[in-house]
N, CA and C of each residue as an Amber inpcrd file, in Angstrom:
protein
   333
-214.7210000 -16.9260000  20.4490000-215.3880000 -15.7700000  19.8970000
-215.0260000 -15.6660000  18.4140000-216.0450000 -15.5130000  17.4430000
-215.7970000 -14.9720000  16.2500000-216.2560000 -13.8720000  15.8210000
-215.7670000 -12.9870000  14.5290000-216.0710000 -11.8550000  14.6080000
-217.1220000 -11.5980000  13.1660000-217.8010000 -10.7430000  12.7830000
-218.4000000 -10.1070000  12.0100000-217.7540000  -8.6750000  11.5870000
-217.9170000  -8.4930000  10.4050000-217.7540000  -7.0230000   9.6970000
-218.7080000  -6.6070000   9.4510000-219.5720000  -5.6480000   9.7690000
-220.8870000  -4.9850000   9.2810000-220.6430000  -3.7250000   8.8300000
-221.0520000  -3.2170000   7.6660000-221.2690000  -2.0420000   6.8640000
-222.1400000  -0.8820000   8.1770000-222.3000000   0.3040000   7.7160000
-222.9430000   0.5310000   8.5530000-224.3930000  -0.0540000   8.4160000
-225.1730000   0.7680000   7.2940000-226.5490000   0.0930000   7.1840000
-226.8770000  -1.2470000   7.3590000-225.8840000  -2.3770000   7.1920000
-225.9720000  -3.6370000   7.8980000-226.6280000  -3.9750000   8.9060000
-225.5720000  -2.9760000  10.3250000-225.6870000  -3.3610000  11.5090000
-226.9600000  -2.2790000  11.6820000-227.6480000  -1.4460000  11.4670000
-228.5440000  -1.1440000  11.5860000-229.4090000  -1.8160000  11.5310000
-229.5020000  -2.2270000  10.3790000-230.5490000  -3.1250000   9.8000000
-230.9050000  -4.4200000  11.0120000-229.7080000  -4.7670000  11.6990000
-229.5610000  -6.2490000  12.1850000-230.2110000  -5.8770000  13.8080000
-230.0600000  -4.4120000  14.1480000-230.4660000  -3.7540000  15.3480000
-231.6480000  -3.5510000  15.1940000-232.8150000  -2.8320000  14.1670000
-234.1130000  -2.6100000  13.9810000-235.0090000  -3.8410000  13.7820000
-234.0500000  -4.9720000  12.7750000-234.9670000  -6.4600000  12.1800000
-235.0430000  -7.2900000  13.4820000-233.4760000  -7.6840000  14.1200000
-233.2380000  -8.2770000  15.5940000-232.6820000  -9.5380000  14.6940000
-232.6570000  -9.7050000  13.3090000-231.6960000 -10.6360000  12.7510000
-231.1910000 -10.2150000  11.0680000-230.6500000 -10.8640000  10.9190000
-230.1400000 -10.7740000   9.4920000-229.5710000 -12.1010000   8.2310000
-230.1740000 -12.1280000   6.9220000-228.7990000 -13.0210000   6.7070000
-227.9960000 -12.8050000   6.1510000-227.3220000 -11.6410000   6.0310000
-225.9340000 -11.4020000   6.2680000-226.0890000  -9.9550000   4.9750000
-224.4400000  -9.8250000   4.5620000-224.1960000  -8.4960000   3.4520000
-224.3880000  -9.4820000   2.2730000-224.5760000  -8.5380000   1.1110000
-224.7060000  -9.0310000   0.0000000-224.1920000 -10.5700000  -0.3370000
-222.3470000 -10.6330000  -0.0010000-221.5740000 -11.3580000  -0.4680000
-222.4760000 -13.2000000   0.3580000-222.7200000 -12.8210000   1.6350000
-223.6680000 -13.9120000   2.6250000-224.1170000 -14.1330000   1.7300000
-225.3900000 -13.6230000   0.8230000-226.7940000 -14.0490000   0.1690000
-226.0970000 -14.8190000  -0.4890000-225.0530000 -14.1180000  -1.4660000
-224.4140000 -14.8520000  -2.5630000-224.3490000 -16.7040000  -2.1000000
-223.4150000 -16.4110000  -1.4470000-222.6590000 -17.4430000  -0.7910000
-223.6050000 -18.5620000  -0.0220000-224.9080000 -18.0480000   0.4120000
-225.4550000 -18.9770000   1.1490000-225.1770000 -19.1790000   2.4590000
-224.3970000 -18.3330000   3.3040000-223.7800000 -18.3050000   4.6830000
-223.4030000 -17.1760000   5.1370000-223.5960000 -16.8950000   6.1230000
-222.4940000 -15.3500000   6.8530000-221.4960000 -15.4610000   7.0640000
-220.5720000 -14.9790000   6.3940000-219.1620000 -15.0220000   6.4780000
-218.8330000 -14.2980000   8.0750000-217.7970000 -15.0890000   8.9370000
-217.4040000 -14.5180000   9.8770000-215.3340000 -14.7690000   9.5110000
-215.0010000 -14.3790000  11.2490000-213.2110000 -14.3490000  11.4180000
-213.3190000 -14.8000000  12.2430000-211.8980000 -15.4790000  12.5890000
-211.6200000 -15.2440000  14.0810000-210.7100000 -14.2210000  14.1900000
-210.5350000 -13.8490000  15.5360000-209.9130000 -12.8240000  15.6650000
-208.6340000 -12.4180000  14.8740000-207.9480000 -13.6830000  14.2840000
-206.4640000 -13.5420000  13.8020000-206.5150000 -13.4140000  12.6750000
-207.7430000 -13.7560000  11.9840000-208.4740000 -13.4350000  10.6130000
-209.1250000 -11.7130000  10.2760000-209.2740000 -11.8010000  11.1290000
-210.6520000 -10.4230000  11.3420000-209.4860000  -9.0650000  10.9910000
-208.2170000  -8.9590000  10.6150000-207.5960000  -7.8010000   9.8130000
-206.7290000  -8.1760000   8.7080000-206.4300000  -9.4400000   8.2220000
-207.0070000  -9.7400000   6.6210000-208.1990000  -9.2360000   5.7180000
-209.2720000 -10.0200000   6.6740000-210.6930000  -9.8850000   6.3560000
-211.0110000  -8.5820000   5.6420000-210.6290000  -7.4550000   6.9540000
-210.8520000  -5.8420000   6.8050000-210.0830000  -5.3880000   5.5220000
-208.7380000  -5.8010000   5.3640000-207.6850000  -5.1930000   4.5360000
-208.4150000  -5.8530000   3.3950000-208.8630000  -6.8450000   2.7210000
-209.1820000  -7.8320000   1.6250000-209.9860000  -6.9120000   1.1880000
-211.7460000  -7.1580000   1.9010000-213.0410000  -6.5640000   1.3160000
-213.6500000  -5.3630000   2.0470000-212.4380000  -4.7960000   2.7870000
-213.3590000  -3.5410000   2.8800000-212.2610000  -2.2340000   3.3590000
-211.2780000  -2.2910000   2.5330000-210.4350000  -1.7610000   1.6550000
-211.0640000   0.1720000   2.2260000-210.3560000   1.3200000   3.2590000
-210.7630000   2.6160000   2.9290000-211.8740000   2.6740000   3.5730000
-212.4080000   1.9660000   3.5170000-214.2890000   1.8930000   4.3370000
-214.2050000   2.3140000   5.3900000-215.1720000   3.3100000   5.8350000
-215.2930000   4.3450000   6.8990000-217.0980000   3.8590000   7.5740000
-217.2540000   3.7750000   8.5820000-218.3820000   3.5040000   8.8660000
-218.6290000   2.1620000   9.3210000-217.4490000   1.3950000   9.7750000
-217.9520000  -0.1020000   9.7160000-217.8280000  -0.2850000  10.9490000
-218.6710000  -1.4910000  11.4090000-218.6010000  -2.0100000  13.3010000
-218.2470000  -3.7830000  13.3590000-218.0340000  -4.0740000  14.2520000
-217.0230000  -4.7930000  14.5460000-218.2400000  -5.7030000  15.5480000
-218.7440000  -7.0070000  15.2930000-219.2390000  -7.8210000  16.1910000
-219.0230000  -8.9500000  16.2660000-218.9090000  -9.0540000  18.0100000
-218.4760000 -10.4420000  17.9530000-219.2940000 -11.5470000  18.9870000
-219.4870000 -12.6070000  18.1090000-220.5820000 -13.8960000  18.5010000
-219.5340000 -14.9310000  19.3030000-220.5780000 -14.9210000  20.2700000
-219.9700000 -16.4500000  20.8980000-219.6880000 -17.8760000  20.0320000
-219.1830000 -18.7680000  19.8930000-220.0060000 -19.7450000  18.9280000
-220.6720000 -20.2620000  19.4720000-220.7870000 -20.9650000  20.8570000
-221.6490000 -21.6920000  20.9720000-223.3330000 -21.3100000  21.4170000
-223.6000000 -19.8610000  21.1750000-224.1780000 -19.3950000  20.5420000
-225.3840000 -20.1810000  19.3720000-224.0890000 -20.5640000  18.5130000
-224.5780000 -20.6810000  17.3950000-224.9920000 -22.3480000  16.8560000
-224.7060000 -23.2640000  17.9630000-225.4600000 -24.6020000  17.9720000
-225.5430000 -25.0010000  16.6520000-224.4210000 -25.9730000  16.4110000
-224.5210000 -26.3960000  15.0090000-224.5710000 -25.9750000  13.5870000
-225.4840000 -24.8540000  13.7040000-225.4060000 -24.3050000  12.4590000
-223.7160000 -23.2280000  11.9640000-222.6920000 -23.8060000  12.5790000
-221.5870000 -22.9910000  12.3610000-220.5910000 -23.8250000  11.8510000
-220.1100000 -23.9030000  10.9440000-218.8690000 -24.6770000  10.3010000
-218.0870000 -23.9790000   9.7290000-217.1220000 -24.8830000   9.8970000
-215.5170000 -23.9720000   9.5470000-214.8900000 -24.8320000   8.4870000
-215.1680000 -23.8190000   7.2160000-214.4230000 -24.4480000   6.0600000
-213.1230000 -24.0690000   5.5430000-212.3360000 -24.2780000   4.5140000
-211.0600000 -24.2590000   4.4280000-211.8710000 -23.0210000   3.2260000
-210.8960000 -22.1790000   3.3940000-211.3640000 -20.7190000   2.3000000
-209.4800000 -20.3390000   1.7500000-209.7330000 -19.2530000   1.8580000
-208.6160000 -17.7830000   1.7610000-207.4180000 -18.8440000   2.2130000
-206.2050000 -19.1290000   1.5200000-205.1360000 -19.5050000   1.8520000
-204.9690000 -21.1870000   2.1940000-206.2220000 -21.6990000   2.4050000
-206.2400000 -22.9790000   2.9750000-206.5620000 -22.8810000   4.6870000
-207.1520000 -21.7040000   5.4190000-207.6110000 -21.5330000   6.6090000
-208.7160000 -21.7720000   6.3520000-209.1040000 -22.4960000   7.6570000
-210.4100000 -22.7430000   7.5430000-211.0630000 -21.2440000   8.6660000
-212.4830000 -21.1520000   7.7530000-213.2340000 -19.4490000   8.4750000
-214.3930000 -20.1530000   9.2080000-215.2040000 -19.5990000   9.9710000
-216.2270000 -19.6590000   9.9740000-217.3040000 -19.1040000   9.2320000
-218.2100000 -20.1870000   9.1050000-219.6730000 -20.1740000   8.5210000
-220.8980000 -20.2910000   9.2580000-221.5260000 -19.2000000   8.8790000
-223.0840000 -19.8360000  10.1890000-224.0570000 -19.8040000   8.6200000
-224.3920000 -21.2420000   9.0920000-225.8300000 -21.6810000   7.9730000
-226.9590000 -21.1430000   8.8720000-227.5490000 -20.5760000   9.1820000
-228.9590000 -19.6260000   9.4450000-228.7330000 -18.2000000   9.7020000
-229.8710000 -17.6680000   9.9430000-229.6590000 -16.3410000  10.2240000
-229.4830000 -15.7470000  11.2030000-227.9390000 -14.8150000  11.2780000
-227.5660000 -14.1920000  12.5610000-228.7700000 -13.4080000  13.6920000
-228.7440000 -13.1730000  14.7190000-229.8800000 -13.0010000  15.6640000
-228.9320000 -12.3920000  16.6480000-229.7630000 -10.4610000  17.0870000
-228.7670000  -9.8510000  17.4130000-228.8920000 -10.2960000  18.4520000
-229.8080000 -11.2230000  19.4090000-228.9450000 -11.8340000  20.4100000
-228.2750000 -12.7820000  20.7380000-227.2410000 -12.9440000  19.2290000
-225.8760000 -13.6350000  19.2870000-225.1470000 -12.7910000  19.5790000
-224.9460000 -11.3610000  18.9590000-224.1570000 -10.8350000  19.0370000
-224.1680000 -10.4340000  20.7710000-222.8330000 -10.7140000  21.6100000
-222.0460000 -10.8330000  22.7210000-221.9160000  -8.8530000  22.9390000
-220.8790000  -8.5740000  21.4320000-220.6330000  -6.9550000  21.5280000
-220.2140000  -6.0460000  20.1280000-220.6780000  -5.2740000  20.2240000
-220.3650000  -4.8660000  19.1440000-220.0200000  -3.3180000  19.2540000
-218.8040000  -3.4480000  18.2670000-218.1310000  -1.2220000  18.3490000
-217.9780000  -1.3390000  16.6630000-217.6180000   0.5160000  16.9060000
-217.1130000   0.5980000  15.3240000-215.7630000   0.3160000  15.6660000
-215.8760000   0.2650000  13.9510000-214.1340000  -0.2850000  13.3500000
-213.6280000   1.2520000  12.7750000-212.9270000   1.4670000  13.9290000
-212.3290000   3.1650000  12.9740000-211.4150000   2.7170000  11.9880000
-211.1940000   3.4570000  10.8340000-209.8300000   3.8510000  10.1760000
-208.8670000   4.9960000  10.5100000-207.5340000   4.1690000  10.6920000
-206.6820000   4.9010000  11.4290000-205.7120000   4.8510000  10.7190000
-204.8600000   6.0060000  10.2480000-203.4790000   5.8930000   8.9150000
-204.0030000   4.6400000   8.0650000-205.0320000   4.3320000   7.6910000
-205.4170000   3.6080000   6.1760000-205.8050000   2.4910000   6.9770000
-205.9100000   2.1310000   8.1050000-205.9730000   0.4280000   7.9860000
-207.3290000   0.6900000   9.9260000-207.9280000  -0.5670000   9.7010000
-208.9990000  -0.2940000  10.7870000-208.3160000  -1.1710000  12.4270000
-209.0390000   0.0870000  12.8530000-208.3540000  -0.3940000  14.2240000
-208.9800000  -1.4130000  15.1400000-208.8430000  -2.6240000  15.2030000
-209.8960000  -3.3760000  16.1460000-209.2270000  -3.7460000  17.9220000
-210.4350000  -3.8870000  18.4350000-209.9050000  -3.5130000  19.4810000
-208.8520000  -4.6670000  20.1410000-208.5790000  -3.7450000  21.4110000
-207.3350000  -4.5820000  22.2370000-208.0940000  -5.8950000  23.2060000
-209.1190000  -5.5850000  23.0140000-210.0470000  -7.2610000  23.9680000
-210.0310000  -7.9140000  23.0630000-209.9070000  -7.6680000  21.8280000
-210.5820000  -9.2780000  21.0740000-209.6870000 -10.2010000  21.4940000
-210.4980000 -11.9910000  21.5920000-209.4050000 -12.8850000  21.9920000
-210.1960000 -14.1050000  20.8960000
């Protein structure tokens, strides 16, 4: 399982369209940035810093058939990358990400 960070209007967006390619930084980049789970509160603490409103989804990979590669980024870990556009029926599940004493709480299933 890997995870996604969605803004709120994001995951809206990804619920009304039924896909997306990704937040701003994606377009940039040319890919949807994902985590894995052991990544996914770096991730939060890095770029989305205080942010109130955010949800938490997470894709199967194999799901994602090839178009997913894992490059060496942040520290020399390699992240996942999906080269096409996410399709909310990748997404497996998705909750919000509360903020709790400053930092977001993700849940106790992720594996």
């Amino acid at each position: 399982m890997i995870y996604k960070i969605f803004r709120s209007d994001e995951w809206h967006v990804l619920r009304a369209k039924g896909d997306t390619a990704g937040a701003p930084i994606d377009l940039v980049d040319g890919y949807i940035h994902f985590s894995t789970a052991i990544q996914a509160q770096e991730t939060a603490d890095k770029h989305f810093t205080a942010m109130e409103g955010l949800y938490l989804a997470a894709v199967d990979c194999t799901a994602l058939q090839g178009n997913l590669k894992w490059e060496v980024s942040r520290g020399g870990a390699e992240f996942p990358h999906l080269y096409r556009r996410l399709r909310l029926n990748d997404v497996v599940w998705c909750l919000p990400l509360p903020l709790v004493d400053g930092h977001h709480k993700f849940p106790d299933h992720m594996i």
